[in-house]
C-alpha positions, 0 to 999 in steps of 0.5 A: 481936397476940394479947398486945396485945388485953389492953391494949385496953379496946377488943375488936378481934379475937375467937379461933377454932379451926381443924383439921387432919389430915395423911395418911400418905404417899401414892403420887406418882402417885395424888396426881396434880397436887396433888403440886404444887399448894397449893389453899385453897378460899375459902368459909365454912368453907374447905378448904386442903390441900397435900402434904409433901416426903414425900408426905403430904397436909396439910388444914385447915379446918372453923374455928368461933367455939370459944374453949375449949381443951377443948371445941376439942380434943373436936372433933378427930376430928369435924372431921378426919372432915368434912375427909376427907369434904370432900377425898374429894367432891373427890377419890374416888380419893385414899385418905385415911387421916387419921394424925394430927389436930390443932386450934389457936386463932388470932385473927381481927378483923371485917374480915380485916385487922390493926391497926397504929398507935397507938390512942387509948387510948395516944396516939401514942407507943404503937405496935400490931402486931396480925397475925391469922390466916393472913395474920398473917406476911405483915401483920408484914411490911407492919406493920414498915414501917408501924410505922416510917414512924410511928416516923420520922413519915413517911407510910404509904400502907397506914397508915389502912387499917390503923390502928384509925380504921375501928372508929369 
């Protein structure tokens, strides 16, 4: 999706930072349950964190509307510390020591969810895959087949909660 948005006279998504750290390895038995457990808070900014086969505990959030790559990049450390400090009011006993932290831009559109179909700027024959955010893997998929529904021109039940008519 994110090459696609320059065809489209039409902005349907706007880029994002998000951060992340990742800890060095972490004793089993400190880790307690969330050495089995993915947890991803949903509130605005969210906090997601999970651990790695070898221990280590993965966490993200703290996303902004940054669209700069080097202005995104200086606020690495700054974000990965708000991160630390997030998981340890959740967690006092888990020592965190952030080994390496790390930022990266992602696309979101207004209302969470992606575009497929054709956009009348091209007409039918055009077809748009435009997946963002965390869920963009999960939405290619659903997008495949809606795409060849479309392609085959048959019905889609997803096909206008997906399609660019609710810009309008």
């Amino acid at each position: 999706g994110y090459a696609s948005q320059k065809w489209l006279k039409q902005k349907v998504a706007s880029n994002r930072s998000s951060y992340a750290f990742i800890t060095d390895p972490i004793d089993p038995e400190l880790l307690g349950e969330l050495n089995r457990t993915m947890m991803w808070e949903s509130a605005r900014p969210y906090l997601y964190m999970r651990t790695t086969g070898d221990g280590r505990l993965l966490v993200g959030g703290e996303d902004d509307d940054i669209d700069i790559p080097a202005k995104r990049d200086k606020r690495v450390d700054k974000k990965a510390h708000t991160l630390a400090k997030k998981v340890e009011k959740l967690f006092p006993k888990l020592p965190l020591n952030p080994t390496f932290s790390w930022a990266g831009t992602f696309a979101e559109t207004e209302d969470g969810l992606p575009f497929f179909g054709p956009h009348k700027q091209y007409g039918e024959r055009v077809q748009f895959a435009m997946a963002y955010g965390g869920n963009g893997i999960t939405y290619s998929m659903i997008g495949a087949g809606l795409l060849r529904a479309n392609i085959e021109q048959r019905e889609h039940p997803l096909a206008e909660l997906f399609s660019f008519s609710r810009l309008d």
